[in-house]
C-alpha positions as CSV (number, residue, x, y, z in Angstrom):
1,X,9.7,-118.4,-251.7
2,X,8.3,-118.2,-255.5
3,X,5.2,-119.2,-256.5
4,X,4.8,-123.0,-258.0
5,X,3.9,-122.7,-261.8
6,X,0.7,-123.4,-262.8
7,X,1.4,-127.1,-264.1
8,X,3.3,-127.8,-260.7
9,X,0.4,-126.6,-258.6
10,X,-2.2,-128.6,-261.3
11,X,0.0,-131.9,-260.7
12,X,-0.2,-131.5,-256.9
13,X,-4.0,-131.1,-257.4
14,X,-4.2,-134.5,-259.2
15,X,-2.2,-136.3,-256.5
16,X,-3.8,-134.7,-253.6
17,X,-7.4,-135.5,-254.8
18,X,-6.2,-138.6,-255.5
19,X,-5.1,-139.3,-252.1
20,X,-8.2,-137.9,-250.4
21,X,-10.4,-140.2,-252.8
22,X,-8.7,-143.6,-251.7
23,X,-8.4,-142.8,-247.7
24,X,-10.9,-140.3,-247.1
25,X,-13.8,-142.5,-244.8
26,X,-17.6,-140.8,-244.6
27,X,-19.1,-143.5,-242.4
28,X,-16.8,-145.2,-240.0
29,X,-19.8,-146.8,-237.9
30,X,-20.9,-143.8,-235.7
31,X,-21.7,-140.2,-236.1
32,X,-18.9,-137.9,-237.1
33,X,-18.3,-134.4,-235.6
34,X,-19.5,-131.4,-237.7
35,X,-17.3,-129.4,-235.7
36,X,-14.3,-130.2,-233.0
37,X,-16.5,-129.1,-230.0
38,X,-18.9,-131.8,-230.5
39,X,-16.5,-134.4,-230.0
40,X,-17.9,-136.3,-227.1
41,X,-17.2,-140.2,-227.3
42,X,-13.6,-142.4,-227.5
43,X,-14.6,-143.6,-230.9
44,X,-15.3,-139.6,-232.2
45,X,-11.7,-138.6,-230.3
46,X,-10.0,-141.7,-231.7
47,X,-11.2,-141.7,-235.0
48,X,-10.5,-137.9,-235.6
49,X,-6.9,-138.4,-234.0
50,X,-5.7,-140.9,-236.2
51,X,-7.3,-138.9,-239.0
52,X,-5.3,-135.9,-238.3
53,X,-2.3,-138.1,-237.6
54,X,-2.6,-139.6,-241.0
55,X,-3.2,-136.5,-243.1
56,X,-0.4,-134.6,-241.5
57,X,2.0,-138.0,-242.2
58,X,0.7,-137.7,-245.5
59,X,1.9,-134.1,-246.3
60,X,-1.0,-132.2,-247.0
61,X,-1.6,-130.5,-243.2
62,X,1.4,-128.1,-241.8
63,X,2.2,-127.8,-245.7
64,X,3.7,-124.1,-245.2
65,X,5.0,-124.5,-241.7
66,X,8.1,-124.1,-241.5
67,X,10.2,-127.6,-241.7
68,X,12.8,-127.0,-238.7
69,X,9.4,-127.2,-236.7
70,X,7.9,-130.7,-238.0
71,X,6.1,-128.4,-240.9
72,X,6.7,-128.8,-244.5
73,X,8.0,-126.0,-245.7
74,X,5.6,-125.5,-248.9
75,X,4.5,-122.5,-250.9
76,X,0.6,-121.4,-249.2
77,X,-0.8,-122.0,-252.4
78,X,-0.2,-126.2,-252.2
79,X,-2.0,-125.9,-248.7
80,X,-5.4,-123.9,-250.0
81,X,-5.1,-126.4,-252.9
82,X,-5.3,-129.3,-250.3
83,X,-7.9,-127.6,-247.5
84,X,-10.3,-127.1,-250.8
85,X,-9.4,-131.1,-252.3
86,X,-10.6,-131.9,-248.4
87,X,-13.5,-130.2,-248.5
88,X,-14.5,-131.5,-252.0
89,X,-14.4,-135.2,-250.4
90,X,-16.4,-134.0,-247.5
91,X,-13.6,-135.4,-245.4
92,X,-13.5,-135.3,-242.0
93,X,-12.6,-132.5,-239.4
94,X,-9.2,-131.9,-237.9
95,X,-9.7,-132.5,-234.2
96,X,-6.6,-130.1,-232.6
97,X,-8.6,-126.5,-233.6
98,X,-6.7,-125.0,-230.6
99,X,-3.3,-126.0,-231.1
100,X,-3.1,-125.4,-235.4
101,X,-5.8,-123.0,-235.5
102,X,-4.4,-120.6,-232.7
103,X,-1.8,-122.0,-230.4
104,X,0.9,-122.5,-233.4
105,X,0.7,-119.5,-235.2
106,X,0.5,-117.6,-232.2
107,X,4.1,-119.3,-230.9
108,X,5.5,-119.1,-235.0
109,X,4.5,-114.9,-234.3
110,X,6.2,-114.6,-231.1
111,X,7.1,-118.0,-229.1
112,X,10.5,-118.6,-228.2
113,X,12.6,-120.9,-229.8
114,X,12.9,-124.2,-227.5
115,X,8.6,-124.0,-227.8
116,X,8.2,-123.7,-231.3
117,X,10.7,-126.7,-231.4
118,X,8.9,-128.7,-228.4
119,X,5.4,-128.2,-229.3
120,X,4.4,-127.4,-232.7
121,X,5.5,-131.0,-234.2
122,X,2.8,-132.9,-231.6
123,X,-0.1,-130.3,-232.6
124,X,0.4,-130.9,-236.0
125,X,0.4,-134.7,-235.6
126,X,-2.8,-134.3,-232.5
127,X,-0.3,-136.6,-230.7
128,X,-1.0,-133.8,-228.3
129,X,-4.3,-132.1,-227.6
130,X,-4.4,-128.6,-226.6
131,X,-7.5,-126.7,-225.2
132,X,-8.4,-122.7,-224.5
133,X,-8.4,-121.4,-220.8
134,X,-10.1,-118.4,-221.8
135,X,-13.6,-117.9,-220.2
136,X,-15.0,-118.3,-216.4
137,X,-18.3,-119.0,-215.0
138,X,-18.8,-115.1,-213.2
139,X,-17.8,-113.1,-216.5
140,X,-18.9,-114.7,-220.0
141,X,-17.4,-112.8,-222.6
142,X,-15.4,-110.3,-220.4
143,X,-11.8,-111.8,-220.5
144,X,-10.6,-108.9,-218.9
145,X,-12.6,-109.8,-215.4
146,X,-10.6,-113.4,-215.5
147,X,-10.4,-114.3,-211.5
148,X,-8.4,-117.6,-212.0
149,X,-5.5,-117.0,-210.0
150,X,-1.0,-117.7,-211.0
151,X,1.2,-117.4,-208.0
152,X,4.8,-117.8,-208.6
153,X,6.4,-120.3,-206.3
154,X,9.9,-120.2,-207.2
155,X,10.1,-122.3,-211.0
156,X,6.1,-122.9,-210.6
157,X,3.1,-121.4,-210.8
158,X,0.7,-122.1,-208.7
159,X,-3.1,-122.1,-210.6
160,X,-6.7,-121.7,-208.4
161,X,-9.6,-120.8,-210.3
162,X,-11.9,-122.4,-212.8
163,X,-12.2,-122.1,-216.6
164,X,-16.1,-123.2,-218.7
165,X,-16.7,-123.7,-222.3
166,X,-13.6,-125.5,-222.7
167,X,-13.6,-128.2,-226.1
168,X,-11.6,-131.1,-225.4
169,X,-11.2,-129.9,-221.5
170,X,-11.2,-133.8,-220.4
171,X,-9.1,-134.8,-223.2
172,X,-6.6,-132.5,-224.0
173,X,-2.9,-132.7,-223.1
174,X,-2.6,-128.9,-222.9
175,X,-4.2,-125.5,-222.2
176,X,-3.4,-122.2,-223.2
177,X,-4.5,-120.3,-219.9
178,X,-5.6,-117.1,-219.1
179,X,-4.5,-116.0,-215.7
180,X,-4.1,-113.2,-212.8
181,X,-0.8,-112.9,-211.5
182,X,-1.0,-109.3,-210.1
183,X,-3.8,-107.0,-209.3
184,X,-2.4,-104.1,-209.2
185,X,-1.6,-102.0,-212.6
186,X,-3.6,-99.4,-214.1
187,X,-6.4,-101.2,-215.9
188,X,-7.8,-104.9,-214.8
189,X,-6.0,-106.3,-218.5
190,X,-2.6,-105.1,-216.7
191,X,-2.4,-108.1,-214.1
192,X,-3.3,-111.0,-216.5
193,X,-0.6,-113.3,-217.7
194,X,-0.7,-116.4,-220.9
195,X,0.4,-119.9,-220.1
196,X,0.9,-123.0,-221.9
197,X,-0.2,-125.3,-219.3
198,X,-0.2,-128.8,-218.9
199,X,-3.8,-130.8,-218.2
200,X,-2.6,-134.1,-217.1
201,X,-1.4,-133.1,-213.6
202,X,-2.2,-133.2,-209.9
203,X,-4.7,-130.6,-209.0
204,X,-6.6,-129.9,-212.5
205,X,-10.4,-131.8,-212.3
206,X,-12.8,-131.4,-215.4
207,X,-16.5,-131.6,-215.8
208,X,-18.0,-132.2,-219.2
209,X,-21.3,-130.1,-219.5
210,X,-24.7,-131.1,-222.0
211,X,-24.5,-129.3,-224.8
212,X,-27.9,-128.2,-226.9
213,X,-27.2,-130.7,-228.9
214,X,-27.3,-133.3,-226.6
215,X,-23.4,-134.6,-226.6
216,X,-20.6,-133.6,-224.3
217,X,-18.4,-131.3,-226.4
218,X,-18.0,-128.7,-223.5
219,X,-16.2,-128.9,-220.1
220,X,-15.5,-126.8,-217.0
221,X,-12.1,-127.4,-216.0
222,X,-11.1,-126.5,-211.8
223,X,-8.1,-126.1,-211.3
224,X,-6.8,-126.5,-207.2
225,X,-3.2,-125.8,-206.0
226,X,-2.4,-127.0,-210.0
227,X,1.9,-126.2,-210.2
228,X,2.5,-125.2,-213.5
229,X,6.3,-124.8,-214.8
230,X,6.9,-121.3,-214.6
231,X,9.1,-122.0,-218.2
232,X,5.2,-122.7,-219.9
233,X,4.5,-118.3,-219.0
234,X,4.7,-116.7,-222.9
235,X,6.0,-113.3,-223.0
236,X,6.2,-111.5,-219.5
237,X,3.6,-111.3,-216.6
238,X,1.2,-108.7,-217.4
239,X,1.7,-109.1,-221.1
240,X,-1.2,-111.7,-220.9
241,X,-3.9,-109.4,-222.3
242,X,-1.6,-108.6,-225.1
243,X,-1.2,-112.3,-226.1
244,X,-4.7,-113.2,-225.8
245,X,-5.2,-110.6,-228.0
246,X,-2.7,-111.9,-230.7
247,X,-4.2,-115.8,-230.3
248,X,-7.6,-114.3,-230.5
249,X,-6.7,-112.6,-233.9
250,X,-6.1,-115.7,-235.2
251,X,-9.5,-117.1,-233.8
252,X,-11.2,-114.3,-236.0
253,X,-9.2,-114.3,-238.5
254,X,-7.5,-111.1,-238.5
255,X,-4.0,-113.5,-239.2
256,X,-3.8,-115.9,-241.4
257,X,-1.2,-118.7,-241.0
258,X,-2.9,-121.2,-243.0
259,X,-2.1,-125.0,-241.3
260,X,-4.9,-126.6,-243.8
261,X,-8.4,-128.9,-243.3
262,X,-10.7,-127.2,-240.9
263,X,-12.3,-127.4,-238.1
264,X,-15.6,-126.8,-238.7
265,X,-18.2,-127.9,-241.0
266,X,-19.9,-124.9,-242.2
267,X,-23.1,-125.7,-244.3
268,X,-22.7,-125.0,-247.6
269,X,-25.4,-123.2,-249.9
270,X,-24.5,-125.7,-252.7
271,X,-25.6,-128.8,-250.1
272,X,-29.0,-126.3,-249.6
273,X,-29.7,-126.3,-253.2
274,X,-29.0,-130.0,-253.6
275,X,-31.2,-130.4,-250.7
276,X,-33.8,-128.3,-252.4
277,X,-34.1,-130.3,-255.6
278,X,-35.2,-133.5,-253.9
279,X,-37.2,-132.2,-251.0
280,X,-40.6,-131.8,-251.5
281,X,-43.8,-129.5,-250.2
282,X,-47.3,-130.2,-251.6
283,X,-45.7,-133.2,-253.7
284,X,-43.5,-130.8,-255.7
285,X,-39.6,-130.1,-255.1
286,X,-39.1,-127.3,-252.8
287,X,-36.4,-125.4,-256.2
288,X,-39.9,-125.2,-257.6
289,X,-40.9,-122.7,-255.8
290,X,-40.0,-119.4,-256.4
291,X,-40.1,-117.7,-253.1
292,X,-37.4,-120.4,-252.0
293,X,-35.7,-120.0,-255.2
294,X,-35.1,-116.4,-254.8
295,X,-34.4,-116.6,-251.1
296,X,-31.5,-119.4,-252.2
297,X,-29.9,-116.9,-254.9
298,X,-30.3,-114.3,-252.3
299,X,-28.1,-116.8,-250.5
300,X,-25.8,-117.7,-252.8
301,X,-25.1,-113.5,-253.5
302,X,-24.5,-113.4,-249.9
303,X,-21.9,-116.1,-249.5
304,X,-19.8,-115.0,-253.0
305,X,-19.3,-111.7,-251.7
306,X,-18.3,-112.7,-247.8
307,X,-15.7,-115.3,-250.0
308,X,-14.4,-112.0,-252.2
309,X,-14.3,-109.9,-248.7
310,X,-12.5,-112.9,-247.4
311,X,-9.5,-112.5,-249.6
312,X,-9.3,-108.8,-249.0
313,X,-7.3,-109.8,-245.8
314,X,-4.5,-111.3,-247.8
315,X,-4.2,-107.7,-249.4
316,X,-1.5,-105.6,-246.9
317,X,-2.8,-102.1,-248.2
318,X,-6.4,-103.0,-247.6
319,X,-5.9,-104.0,-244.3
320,X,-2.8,-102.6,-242.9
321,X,-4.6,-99.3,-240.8
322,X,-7.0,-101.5,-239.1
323,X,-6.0,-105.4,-239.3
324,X,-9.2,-106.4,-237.2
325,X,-11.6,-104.4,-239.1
326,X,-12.3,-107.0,-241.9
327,X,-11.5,-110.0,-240.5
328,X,-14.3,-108.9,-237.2
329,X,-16.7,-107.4,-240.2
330,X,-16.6,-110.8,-241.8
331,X,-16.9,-113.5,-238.8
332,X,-19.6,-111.5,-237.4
333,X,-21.4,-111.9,-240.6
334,X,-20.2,-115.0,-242.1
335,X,-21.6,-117.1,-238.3
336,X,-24.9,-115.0,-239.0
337,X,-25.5,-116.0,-241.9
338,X,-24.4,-119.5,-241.8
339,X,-26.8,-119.6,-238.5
340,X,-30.2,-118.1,-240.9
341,X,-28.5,-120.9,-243.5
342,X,-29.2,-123.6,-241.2
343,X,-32.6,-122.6,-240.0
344,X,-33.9,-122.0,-243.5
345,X,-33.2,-125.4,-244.7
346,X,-35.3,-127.0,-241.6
347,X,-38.2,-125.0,-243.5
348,X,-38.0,-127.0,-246.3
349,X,-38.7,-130.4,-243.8
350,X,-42.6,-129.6,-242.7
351,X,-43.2,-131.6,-239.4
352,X,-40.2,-133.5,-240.1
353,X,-38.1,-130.7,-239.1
354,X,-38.9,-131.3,-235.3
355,X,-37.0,-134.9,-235.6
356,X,-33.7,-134.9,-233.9
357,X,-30.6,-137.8,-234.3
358,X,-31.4,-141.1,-234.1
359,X,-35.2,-141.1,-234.8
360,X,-36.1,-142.8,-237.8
361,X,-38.6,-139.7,-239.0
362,X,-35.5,-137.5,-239.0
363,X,-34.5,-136.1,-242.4
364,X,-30.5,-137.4,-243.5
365,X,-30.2,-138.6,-239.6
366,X,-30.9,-135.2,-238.0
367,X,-28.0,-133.4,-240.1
368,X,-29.9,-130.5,-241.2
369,X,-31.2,-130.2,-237.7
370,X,-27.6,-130.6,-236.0
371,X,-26.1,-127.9,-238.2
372,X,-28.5,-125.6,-237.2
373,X,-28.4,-126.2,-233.5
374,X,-24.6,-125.9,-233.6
375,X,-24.6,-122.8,-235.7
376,X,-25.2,-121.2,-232.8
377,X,-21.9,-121.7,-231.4
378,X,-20.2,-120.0,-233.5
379,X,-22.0,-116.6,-233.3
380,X,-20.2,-117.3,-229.6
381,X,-17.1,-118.5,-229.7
382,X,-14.2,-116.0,-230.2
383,X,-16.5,-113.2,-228.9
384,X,-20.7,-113.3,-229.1
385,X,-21.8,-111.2,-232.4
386,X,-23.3,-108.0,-230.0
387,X,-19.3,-107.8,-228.6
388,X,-18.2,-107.7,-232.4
389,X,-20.8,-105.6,-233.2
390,X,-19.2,-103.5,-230.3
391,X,-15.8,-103.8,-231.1
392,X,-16.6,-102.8,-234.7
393,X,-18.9,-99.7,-234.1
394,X,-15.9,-98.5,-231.2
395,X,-12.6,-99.6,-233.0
396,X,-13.4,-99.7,-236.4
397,X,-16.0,-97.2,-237.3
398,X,-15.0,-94.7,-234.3
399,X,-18.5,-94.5,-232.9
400,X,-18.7,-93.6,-229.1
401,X,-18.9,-96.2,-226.6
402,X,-22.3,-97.8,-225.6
403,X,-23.8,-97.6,-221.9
């Protein structure tokens, strides 16, 4: 596929902004998500939905898919034009994270033909919802110990165990599923096995858990004599390590199969400095001061060269001895510093700082305060920073393994 020319790609910029200036909605009557694990309420989940459904109808999500799979079949570069049009609206989240951000690449890599055909058209739409299966209450961030048991039963499986931390647990249409179907083999990674598995059937029960942030983003999902079709198994039993592995490259971004929007609002340094210039300590703005000054450029250093290390993963012969090495290097310090982001702009609020959403002392609503307590997730999710830090010191930098 060539590359557009630069007036094609600077005609689809003027359309696309375009389009996200007449539909993109800020304030629909409630508070919006800054990320897809804080959806907690039917009017977040609907709202978000029909949002997804409506950019992806629109053409500017899926963009490079491929089109015999409900994609669009567009050059990359028309999709990082729209994602950064998005952002530059402050639009709205894409709610189905799991299925685009994981789930669909991961079946374009290596799914078979009738599921790439069955399922990646109703992720891109988020006319079906699809959750992760990955961690269990006993073992945290040790996929390997995964206890949740698969027993074939002629064209079924049949699924006892229980999966926590799940976003969009009690909503979601779908699960990819981390499972034991053996537990014999060599290693404890050589009896696990990868499902898609269907949520809305006999025997699955889910329990939405509080979150520090007060909503109900999280769930724990039991599942009791659940039958599975044994058709929804991806590779072959046993390989389930080895396909975790694969979707979890994707999670950290060790692949990139661009679908477009995000899932997340990071806090920007730009929205710090804005912030900066209009809050105030001792009557001045807090830009006035120079300690905060400095610390902001300190900032701003930081983010340029994570963005510069970013797009060293597009570069095969940067990345090609150790694919994981940059893309673990830069999530574990891209959620770090997003997380001392956060909590330095609660500095600049005083007392104000301790007022949380919905009190009428709160600075913007609580935002500031929100973004800082959900910073904190992602310095979790897709492996806690002391597991990169361990993966990186033993697979990337060959140090010996810690005790």
């Amino acid at each position: 596929m060539s590359k557009p020319s630069p007036q094609e790609l600077a005609d689809f910029e003027k359309q696309c902004d375009a389009w996200f200036a007449e539909h993109t909605v800020r304030d629909p009557g409630f508070m919006l998500p800054l990320t897809f694990m804080e959806v907690s309420t039917d009017r977040q989940f609907d709202f978000l939905r029909e949002w997804q459904r409506k950019v992806y109808e629109a053409g500017y999500f899926g963009m490079s898919w491929p089109t015999e799979y409900g994609g669009y079949g567009m050059h990359p570069e028309y999709q990082r034009i729209a994602t950064r049009i998005m952002k530059s609206h402050d639009a709205p989240i894409m709610i189905n994270a799991i299925a685009n951000g994981w789930t669909g690449p991961l079946l374009l890599d290596i799914g078979r033909e009738e599921d790439k055909r069955r399922y990646i058209k109703p992720m891109l739409s988020a006319e079906e919802i699809w959750c992760q299966g990955f961690s269990e209450p006993e073992h945290g961030s040790d996929l390997g110990s995964a206890q949740t048991k698969a027993v074939r039963d002629g064209d079924e499986y049949v699924i006892n165990g229980s999966k926590i931390w799940t976003s969009l647990g009690d909503r979601a249409d779908y699960m990819i599923l981390l499972a034991r179907t053996s537990n014999d083999g060599p290693s404890k990674y050589a009896g696990l096995s990868f499902f898609l598995a269907p949520m809305k059937i006999p025997g699955v029960e889910t329990r939405r858990l509080k979150k520090l942030t007060g909503e109900y983003g999280f769930t724990q999902c039991f599942f009791t004599d659940a039958r599975i079709p044994a058709s929804g198994l991806v590779g072959e039993e046993g390989q389930g390590w080895m396909v975790a592995m694969k979707t979890l490259e994707y999670e950290r971004g060790a692949k990139v199969n661009p679908v477009g929007g995000y899932f997340v609002k990071e806090m920007d340094v730009m929205s710090i400095v804005d912030f900066a210039r209009t809050a105030k300590r001792g009557g001045k703005p807090v830009l006035d001061d120079p300690v905060m000054r400095d610390k902001l450029v300190e900032y701003m250093i930081d983010i340029q060269a994570l963005n510069l290390n970013n797009q060293r993963r597009r570069m095969a012969p940067l990345t090609s001895d150790r694919p994981m090495g940059l893309a673990l290097m830069n999530k574990l310090a891209r959620t770090e510093l997003v997380r001392e982001l956060t909590e330095f702009s609660l500095q600049f609020q005083g007392s104000r700082a301790g007022y949380y959403v919905g009190d009428e002392n709160a600075v913007d609503d609580g935002y500031w305060h929100r973004s800082y307590l959900n910073s904190f997730s992602a310095t979790i999710g897709g492996g806690t920073s002391q597991i990169q830090k361990n993966i990186i010191g033993e697979h990337v930098l060959g140090l010996p393994k810690g005790r």
